[in-house]
C-alpha positions as CSV (number, residue, x, y, z in Angstrom):
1,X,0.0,0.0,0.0
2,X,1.7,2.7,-1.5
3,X,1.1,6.7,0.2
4,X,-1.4,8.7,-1.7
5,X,0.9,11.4,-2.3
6,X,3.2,9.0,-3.6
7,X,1.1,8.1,-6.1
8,X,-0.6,11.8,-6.9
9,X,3.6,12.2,-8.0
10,X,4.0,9.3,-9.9
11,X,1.0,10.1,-12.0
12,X,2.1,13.5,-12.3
13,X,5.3,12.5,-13.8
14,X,3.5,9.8,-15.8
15,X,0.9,12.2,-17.7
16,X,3.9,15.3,-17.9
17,X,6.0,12.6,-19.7
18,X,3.2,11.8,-22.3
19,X,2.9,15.5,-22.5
20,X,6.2,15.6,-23.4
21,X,5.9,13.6,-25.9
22,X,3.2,15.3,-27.7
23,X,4.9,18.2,-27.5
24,X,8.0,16.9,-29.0
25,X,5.5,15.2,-31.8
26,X,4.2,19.1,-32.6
27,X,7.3,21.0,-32.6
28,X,9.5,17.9,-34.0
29,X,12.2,17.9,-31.4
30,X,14.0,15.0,-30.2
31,X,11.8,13.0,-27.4
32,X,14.7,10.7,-25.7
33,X,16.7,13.8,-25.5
34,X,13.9,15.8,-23.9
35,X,13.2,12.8,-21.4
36,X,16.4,12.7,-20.5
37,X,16.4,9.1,-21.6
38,X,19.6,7.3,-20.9
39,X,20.7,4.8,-23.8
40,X,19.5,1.9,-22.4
41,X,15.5,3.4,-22.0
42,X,15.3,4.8,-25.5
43,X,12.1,1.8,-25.4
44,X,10.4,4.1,-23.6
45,X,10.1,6.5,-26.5
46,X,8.0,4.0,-28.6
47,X,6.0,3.1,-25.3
48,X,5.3,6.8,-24.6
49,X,4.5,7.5,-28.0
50,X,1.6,5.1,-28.1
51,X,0.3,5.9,-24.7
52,X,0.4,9.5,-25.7
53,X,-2.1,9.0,-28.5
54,X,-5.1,8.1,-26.9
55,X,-5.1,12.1,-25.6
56,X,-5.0,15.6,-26.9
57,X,-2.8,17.7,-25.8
58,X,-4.8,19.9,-24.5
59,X,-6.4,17.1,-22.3
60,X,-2.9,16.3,-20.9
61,X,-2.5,19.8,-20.4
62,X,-6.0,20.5,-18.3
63,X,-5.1,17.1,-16.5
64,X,-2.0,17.7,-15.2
65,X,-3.2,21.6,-13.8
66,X,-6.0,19.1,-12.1
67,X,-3.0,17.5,-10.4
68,X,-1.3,20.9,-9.1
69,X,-4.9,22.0,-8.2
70,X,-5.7,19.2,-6.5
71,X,-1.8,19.1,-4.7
72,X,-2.7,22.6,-4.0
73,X,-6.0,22.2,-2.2
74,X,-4.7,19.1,-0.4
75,X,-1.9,20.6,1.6
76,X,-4.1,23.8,2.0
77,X,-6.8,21.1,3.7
78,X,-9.7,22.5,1.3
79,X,-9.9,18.9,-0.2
80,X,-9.0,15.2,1.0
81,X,-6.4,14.1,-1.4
82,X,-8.2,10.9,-1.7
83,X,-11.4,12.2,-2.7
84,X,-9.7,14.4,-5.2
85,X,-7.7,11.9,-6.6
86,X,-10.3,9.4,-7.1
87,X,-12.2,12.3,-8.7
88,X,-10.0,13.4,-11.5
89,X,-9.4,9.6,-12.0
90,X,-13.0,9.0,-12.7
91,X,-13.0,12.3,-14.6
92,X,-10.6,10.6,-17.2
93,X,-11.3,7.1,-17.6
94,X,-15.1,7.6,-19.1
């Protein structure tokens, strides 16, 4: 059982990545480079790349300022960081 704010980060830094990537896809940069993939995780790329197509980037965008937000309103104790969590979740996977 893994600590909720562990997990609010690792999602984070899931979603930014993919953001990344669609950004790198737009402005045709160099996505192991601006991973800051070492040579032995440039499998990632192709991983990243395919994940990253089942959302816009504007959707990545709105869904990682839900995770500040929600960061935000957790540590100032206006939201549980469970409830908010499981929220934008929900809000995402219908």
């Amino acid at each position: 059982k893994e600590p909720i704010q562990k997990i609010l980060i690792t999602l984070y830094n899931h979603f930014k990545k993919l953001y990344i990537v669609k950004l790198c896809e737009k402005y045709k940069k160099d996505i192991q480079e601006n991973l800051n993939l070492k040579p032995n995780q440039t499998f990632l790329v192709n991983k990243y790349t395919m994940q990253s197509k089942y959302f816009k980037e504007a959707e990545l965008r709105k869904l990682l300022q839900e995770f500040i937000d929600l960061d935000y309103k957790s540590k100032s104790g206006a939201i549980d960081l469970n409830v908010g969590l499981e929220a934008v979740l929900c809000r995402y996977c219908s």
